[in-house]
N, CA and C of each residue as an Amber inpcrd file, in Angstrom:
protein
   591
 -80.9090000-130.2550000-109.9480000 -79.4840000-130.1920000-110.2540000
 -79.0720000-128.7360000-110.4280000 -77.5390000-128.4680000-110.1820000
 -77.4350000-127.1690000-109.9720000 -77.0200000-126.3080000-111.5360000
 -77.7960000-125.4290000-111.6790000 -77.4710000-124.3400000-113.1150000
 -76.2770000-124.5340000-113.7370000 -75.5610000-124.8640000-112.6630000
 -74.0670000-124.4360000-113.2100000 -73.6990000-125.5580000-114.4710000
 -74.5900000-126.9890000-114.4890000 -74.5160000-128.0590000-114.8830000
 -75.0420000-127.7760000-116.4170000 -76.2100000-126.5700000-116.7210000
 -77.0870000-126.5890000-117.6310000 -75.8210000-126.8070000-118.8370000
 -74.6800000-126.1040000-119.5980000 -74.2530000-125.7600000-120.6790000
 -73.7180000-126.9060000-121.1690000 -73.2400000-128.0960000-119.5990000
 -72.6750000-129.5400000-120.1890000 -73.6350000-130.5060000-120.4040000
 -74.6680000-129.8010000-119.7690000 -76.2850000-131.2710000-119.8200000
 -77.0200000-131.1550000-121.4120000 -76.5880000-129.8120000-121.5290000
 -77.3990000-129.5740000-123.0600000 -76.4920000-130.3640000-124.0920000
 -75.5810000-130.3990000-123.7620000 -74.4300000-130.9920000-125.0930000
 -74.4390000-132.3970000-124.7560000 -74.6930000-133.0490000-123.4740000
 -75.0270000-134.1690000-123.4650000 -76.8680000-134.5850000-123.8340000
 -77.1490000-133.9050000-123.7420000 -78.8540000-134.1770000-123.8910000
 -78.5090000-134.3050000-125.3410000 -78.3250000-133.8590000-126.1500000
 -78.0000000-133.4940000-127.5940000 -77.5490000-134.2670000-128.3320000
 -76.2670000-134.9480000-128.1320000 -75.9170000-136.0530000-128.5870000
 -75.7890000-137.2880000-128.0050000 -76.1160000-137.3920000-126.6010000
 -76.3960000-138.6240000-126.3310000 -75.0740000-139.3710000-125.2650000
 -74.5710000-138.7750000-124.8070000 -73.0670000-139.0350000-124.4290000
 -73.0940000-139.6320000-123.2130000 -73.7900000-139.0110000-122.4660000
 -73.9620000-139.6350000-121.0050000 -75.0670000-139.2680000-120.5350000
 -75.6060000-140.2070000-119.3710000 -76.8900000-139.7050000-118.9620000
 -77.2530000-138.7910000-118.1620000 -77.9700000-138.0830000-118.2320000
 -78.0570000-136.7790000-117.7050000 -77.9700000-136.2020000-116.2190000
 -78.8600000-137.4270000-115.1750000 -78.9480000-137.4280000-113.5750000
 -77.5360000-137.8620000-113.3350000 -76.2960000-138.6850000-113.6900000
 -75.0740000-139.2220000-113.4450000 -73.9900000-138.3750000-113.6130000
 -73.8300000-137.2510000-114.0860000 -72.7400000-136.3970000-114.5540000
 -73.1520000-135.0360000-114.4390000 -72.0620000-134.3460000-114.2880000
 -71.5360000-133.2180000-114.2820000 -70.4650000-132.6660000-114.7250000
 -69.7570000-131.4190000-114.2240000 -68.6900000-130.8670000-114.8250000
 -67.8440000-130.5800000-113.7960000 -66.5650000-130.8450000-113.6620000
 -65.7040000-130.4470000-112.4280000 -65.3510000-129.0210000-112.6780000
 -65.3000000-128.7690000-111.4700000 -65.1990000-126.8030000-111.6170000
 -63.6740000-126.9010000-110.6030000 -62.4010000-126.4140000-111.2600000
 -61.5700000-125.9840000-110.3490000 -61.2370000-124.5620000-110.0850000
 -60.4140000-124.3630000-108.5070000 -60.2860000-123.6790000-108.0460000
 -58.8590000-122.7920000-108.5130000 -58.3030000-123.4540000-109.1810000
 -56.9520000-122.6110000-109.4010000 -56.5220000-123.9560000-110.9280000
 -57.3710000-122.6560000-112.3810000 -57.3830000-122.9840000-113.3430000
 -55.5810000-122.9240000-113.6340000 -55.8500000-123.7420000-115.1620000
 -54.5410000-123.4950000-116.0010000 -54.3900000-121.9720000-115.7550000
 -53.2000000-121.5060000-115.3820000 -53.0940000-119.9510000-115.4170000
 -52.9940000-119.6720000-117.1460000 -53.5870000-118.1840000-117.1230000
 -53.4230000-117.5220000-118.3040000 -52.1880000-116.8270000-119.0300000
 -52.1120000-116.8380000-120.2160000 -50.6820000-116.5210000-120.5870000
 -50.1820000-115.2510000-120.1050000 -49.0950000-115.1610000-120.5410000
 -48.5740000-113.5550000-119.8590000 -49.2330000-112.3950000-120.6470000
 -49.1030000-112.8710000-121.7290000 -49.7600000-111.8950000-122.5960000
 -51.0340000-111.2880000-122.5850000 -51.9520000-112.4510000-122.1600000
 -53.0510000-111.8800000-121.8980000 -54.3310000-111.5630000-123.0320000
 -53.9090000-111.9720000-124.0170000 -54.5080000-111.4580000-125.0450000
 -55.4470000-112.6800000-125.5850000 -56.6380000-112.3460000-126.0060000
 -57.7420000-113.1690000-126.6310000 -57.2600000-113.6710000-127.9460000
 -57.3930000-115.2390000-127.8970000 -57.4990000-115.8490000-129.5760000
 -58.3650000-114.8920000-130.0840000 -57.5310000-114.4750000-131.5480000
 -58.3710000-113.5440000-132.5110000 -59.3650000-114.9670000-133.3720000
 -58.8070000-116.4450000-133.6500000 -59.8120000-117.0640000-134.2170000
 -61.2200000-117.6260000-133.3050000 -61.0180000-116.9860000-132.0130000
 -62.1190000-117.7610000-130.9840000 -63.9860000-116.7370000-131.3940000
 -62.8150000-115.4950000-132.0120000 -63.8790000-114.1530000-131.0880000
 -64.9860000-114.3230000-132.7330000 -66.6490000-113.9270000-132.2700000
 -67.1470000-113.3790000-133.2260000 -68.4570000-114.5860000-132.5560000
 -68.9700000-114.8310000-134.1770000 -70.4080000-115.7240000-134.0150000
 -70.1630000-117.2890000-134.8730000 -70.5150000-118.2630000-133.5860000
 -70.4060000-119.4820000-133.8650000 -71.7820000-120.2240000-133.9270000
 -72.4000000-121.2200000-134.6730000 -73.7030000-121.9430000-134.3010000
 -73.3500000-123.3270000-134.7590000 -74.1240000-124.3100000-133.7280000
 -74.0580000-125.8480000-134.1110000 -76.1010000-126.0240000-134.1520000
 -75.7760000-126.5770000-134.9530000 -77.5270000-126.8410000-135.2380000
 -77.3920000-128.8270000-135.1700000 -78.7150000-129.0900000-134.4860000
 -78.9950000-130.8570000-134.3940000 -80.2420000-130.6530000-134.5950000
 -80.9270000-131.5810000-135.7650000 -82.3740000-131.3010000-135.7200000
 -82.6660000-129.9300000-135.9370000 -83.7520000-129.8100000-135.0060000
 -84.8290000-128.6040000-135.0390000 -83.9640000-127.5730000-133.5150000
 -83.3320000-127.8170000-133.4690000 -82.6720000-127.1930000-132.5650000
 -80.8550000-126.5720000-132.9390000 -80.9830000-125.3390000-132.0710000
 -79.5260000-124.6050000-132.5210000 -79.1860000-123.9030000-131.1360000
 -77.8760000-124.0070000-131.2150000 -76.9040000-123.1270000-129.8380000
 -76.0860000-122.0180000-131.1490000 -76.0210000-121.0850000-130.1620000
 -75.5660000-120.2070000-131.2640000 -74.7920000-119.7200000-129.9800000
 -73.0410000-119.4300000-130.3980000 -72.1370000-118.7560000-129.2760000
 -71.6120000-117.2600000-129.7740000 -71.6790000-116.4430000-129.2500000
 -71.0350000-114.9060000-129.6270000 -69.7550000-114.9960000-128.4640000
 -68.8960000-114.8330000-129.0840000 -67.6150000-114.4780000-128.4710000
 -66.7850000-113.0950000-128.2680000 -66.8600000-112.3410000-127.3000000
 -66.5060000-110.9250000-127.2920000 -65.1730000-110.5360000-126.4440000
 -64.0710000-110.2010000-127.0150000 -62.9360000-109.7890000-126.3070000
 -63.6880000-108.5230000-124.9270000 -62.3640000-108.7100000-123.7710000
 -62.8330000-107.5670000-123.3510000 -60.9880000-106.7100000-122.5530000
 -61.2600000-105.4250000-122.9850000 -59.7890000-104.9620000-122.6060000
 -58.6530000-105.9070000-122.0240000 -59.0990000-106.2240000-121.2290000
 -58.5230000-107.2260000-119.8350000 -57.6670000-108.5880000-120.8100000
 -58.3170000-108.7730000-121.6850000 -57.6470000-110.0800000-122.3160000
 -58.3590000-111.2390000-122.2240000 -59.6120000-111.3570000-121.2030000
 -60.6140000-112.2310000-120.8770000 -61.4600000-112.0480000-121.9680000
 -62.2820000-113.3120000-122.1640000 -63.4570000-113.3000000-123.1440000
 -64.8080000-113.5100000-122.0230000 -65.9380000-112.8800000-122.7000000
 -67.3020000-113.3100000-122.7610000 -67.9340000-114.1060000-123.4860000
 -68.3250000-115.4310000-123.4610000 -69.2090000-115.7550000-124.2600000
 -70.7200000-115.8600000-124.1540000 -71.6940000-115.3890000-124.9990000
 -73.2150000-115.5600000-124.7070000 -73.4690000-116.9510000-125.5870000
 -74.2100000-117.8700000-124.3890000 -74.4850000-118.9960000-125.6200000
 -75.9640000-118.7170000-125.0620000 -76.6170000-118.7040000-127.2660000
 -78.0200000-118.5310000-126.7680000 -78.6850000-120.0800000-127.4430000
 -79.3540000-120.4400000-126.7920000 -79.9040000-122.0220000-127.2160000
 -81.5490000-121.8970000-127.7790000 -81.9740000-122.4300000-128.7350000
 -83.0990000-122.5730000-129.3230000 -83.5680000-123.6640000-129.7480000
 -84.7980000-124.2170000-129.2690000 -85.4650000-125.2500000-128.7800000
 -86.1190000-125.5050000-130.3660000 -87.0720000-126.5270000-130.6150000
 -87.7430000-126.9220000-131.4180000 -88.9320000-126.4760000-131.3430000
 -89.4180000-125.5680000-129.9460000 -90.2460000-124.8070000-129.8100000
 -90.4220000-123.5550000-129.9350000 -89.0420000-123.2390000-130.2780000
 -88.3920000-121.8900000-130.5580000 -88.2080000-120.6490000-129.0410000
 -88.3450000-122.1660000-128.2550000 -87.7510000-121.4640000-126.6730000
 -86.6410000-120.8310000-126.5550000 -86.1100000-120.0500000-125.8330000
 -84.5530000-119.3220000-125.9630000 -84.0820000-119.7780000-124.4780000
 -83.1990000-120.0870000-124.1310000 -82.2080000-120.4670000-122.8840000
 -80.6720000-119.8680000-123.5900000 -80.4550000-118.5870000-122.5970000
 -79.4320000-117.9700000-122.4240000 -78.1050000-117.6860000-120.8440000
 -77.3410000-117.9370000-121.4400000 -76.4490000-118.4620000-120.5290000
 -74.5040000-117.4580000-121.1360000 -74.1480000-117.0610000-119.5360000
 -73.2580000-115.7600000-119.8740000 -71.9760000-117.1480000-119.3030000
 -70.9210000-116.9170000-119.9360000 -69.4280000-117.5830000-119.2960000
 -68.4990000-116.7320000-119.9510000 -67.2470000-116.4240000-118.4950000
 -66.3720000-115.3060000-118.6690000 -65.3400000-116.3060000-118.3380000
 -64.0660000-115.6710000-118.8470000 -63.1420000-116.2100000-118.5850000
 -61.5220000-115.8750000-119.7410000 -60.8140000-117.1150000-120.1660000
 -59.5110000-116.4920000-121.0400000 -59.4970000-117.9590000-121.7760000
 -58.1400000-117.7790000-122.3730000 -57.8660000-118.7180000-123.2480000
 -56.2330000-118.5970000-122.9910000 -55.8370000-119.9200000-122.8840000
 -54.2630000-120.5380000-122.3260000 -54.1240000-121.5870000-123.2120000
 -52.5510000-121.7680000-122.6890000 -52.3620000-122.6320000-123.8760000
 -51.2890000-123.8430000-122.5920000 -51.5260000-125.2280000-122.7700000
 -50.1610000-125.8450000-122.3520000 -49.7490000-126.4280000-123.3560000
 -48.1180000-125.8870000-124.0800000 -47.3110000-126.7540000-124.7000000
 -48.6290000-126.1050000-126.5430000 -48.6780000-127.4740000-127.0920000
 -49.5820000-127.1920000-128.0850000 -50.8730000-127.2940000-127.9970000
 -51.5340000-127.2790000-126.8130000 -52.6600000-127.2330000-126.5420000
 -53.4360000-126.3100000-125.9030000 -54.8130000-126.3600000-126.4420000
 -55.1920000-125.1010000-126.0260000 -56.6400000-125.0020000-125.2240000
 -56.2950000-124.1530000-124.2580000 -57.6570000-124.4180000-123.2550000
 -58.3810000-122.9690000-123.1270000 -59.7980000-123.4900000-122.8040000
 -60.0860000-122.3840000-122.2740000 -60.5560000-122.3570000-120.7440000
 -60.5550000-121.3760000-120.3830000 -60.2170000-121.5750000-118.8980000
 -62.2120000-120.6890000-118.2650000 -63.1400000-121.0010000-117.9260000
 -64.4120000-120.5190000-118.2510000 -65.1140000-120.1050000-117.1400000
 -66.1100000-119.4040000-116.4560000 -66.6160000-119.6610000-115.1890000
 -67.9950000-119.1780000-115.3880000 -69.3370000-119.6590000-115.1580000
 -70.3570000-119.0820000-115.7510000 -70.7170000-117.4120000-114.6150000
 -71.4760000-116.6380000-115.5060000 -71.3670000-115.4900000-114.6190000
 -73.0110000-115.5660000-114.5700000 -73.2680000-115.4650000-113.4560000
 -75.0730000-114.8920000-112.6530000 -75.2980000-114.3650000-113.4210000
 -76.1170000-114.0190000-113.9700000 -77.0780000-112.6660000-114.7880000
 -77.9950000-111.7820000-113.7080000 -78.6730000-112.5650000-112.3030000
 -78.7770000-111.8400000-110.8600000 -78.0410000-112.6640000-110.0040000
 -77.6050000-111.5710000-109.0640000 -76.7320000-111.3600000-107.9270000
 -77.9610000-111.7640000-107.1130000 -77.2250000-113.2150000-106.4510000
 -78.1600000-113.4300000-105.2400000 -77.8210000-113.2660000-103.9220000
 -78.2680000-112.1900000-103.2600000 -78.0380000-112.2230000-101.8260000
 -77.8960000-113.7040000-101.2490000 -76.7900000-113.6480000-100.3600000
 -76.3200000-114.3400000 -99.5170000 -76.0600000-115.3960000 -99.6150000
 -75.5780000-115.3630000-100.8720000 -74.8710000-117.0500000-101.6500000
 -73.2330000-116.5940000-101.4730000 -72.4640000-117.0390000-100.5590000
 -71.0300000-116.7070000-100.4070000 -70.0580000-117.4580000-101.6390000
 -70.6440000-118.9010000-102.0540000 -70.0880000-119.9630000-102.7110000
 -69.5460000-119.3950000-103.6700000 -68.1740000-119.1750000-103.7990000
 -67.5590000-118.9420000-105.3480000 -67.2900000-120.1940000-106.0890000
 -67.6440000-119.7310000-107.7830000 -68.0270000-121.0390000-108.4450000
 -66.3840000-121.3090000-108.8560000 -65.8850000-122.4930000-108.9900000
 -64.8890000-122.6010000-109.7160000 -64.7840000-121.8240000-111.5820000
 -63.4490000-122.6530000-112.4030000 -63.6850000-122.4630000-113.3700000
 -63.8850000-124.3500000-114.2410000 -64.5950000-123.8680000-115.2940000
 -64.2740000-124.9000000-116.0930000 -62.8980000-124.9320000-116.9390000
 -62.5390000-126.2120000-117.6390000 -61.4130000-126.2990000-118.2050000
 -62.0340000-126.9270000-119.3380000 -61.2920000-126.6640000-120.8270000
 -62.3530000-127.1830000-121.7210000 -61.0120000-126.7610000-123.1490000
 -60.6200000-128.2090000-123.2460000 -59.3830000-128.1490000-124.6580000
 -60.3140000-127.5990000-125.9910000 -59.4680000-127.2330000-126.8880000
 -60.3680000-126.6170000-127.7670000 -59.3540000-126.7160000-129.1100000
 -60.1650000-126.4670000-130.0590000 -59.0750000-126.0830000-131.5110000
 -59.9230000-125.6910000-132.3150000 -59.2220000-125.0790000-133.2350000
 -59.7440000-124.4520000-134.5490000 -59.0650000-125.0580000-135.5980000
 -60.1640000-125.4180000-136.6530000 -59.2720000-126.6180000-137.7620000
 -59.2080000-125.7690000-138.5860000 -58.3570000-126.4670000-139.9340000
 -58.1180000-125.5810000-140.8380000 -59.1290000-124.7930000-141.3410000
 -59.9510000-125.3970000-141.7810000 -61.1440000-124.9830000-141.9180000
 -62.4210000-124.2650000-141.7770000 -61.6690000-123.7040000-140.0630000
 -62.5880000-122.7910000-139.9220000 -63.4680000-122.9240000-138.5810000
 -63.5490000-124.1610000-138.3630000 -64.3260000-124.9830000-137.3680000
 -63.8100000-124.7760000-135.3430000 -64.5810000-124.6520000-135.0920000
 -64.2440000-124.4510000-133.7650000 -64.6160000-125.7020000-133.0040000
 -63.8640000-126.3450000-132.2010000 -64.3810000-127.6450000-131.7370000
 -63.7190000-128.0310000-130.2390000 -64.0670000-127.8730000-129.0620000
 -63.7710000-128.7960000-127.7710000 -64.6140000-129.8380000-127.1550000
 -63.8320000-129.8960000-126.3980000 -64.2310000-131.2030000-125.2790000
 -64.2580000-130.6070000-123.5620000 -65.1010000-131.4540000-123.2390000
 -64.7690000-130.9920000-121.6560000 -64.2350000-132.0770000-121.1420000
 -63.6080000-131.1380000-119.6550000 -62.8060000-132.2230000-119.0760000
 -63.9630000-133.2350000-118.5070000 -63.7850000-134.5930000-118.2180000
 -65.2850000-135.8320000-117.8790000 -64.8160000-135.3280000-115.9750000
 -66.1350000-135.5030000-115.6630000 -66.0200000-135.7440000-114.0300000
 -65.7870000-136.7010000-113.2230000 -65.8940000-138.4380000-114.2460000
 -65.6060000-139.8450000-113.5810000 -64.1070000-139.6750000-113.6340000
 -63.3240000-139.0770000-114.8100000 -62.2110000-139.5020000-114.6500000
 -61.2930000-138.1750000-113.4920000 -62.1760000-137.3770000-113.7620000
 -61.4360000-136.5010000-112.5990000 -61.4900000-136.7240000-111.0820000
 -62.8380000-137.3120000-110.7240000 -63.1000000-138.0020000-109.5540000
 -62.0230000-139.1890000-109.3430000 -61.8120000-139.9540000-110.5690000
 -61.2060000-141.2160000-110.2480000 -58.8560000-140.4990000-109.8330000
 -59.1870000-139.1480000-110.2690000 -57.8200000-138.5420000-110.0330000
 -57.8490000-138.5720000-108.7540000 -58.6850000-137.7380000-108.1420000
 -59.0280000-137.5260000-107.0190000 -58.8890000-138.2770000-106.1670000
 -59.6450000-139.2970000-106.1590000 -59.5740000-140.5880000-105.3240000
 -58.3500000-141.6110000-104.9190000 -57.2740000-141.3690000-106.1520000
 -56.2690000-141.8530000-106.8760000 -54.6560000-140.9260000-105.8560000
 -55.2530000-139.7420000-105.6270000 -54.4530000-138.4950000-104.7240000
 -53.8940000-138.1370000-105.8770000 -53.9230000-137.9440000-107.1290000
 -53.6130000-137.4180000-108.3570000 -53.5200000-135.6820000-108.5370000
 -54.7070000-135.6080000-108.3840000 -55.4250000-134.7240000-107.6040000
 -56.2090000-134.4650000-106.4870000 -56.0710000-133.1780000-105.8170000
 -56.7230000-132.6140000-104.6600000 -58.2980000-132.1130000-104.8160000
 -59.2180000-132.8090000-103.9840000 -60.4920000-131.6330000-104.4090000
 -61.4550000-132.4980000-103.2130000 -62.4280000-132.4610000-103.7330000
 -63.9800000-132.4200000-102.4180000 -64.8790000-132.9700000-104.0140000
 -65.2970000-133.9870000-103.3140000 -66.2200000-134.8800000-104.1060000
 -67.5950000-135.2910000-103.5150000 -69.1190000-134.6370000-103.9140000
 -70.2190000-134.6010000-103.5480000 -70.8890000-135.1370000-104.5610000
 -72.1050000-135.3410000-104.4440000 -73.1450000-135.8280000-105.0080000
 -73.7940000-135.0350000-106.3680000 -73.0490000-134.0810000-106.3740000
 -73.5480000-133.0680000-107.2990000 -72.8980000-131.8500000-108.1700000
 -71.2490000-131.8700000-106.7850000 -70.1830000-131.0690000-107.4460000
 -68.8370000-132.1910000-107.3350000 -67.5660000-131.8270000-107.9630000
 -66.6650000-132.0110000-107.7060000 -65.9460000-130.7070000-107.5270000
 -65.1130000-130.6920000-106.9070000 -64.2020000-129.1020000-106.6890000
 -62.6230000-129.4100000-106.3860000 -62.2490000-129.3160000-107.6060000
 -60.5150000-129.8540000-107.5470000 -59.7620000-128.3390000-106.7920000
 -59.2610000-128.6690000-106.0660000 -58.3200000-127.9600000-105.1280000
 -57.2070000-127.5710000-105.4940000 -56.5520000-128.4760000-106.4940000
 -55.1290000-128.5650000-106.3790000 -54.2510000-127.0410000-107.3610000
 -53.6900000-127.0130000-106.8230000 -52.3060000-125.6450000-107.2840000
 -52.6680000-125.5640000-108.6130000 -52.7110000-124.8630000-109.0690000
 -52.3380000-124.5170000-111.0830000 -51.3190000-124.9450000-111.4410000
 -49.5280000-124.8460000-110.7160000 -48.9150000-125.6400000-111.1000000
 -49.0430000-127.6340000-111.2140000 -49.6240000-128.2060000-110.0240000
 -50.1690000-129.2460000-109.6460000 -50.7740000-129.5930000-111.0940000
 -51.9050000-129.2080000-111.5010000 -52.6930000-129.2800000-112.7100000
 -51.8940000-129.6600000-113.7110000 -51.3460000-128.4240000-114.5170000
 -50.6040000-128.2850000-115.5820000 -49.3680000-129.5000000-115.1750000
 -48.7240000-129.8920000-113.8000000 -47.9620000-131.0770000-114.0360000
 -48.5470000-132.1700000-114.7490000 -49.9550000-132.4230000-113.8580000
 -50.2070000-133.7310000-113.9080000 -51.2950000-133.5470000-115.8710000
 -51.3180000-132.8490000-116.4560000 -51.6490000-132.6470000-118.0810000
 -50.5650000-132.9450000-119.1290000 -49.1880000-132.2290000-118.4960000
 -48.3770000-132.6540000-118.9040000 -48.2060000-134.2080000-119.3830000
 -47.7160000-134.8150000-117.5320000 -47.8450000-135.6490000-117.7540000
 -49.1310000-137.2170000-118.5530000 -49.8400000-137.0250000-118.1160000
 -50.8510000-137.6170000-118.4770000 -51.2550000-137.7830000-119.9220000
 -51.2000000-136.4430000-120.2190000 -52.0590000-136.1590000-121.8640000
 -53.3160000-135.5810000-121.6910000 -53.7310000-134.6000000-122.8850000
 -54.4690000-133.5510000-122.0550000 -56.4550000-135.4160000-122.7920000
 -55.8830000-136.1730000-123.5760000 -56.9680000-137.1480000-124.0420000
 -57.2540000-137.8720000-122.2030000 -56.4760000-137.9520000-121.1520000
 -56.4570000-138.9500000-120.1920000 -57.8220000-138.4300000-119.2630000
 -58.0550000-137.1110000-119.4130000 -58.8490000-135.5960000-118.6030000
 -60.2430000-135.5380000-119.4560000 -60.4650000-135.9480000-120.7650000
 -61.7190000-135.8500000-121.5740000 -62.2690000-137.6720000-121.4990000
 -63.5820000-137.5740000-121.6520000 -64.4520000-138.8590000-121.9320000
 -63.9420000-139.1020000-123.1420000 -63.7830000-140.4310000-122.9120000
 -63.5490000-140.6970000-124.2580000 -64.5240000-140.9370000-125.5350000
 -65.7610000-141.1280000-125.1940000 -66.7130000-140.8840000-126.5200000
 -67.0830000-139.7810000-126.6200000 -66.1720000-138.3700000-126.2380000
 -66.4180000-137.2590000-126.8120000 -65.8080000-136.8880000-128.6980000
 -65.0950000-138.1320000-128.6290000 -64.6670000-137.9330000-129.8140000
 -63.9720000-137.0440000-130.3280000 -63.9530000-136.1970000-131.1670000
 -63.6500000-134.6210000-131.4950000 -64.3420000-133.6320000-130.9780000
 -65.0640000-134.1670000-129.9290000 -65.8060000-133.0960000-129.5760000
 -66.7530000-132.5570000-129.6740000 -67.9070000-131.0750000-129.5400000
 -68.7540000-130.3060000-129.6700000 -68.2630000-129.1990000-131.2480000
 -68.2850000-129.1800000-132.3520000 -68.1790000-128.4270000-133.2160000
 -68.7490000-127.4930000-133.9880000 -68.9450000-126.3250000-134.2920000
 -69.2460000-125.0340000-134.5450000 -68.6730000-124.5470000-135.7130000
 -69.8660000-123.8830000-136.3720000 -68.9910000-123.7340000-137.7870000
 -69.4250000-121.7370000-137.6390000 -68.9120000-120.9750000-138.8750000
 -69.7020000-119.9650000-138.2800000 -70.8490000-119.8750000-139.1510000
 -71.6080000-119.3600000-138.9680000 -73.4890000-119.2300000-139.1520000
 -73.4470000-118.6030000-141.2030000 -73.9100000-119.2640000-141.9290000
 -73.8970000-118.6490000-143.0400000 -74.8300000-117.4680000-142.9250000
 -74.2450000-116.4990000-143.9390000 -74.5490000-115.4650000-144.0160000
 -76.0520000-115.2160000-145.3030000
């Protein structure tokens, strides 16, 4: 299965959500556009960790001039293995909701791979409290858009790749609800507190 899959397979391996060979993550081609402003959530940026068991993901969040973020998520096993993984990208908002818009970045440049990866789309919030918590968008129900002519994209065995306009998108979120785009036993989501000191 392809890398690009690792950051949604771990959060499903983890809690149990879906099975692992059946799913993926839809990557589109022309994300929620980013605000005008440009500027990074100041509550996104810094150091986040979710611990299950004997195991912990720990996320560092780093502004960069541009208004785009970096995040490093570093993952630690029960063996005290490390799996590290780079995703660049911004943070948008439709209406009162808030996305982040993500694309994982190579750590090596491989000759003669032309394929540009889409981005992920991934609602998010910060509770009062402090807590950082999203969802990803599910790939059955984006496939079933797809299929539906809801949305535009190319549906394989291993990717989905939504096509459709950024305006296209943001219509059909609007309309829909951004809950119609997430699995629904994601619940509240993946949540992150920050790391006691």
């Amino acid at each position: 299965m392809p890398g690009k899959c690792h950051f949604f397979r771990l959060l499903t391996l983890w809690f149990g959500l879906i099975p692992l060979l059946t799913s993926c993550v839809a990557e589109f081609v022309n994300p929620i556009p980013p605000p005008k402003s440009s500027e990074p959530d100041q509550a996104l940026l810094g150091e986040w960790e979710m611990t299950e068991k004997d195991e912990k993901m720990r996320l560092y969040i780093y502004p960069r001039r541009s208004g785009w973020i970096d995040i490093i998520s570093v993952e630690i096993d029960s063996k005290n293995k490390i799996k590290l993984d780079i995703y660049e990208g911004y943070n948008t908002q439709i209406q009162q909701e808030k996305f982040l818009c993500l694309k994982e970045r190579e750590m090596v440049v491989k000759k003669g791979e032309g394929e540009e990866s889409g981005y992920y789309i991934v609602p998010y919030k910060i509770s009062d409290d402090g807590r950082f918590s999203f969802r990803i968008f599910d790939v059955d129900r984006i496939n079933d858009m797809i299929r539906k002519g809801e949305l535009k994209g190319n549906i394989t065995r291993w990717k989905t790749i939504v096509t459709s306009g950024a305006d296209e998108l943001v219509s059909l979120i609007l309309k829909k609800g951004v809950d119609s785009f997430v699995e629904p036993k994601q619940d509240q989501g993946f949540t992150f507190s920050r790391p006691k000191k």
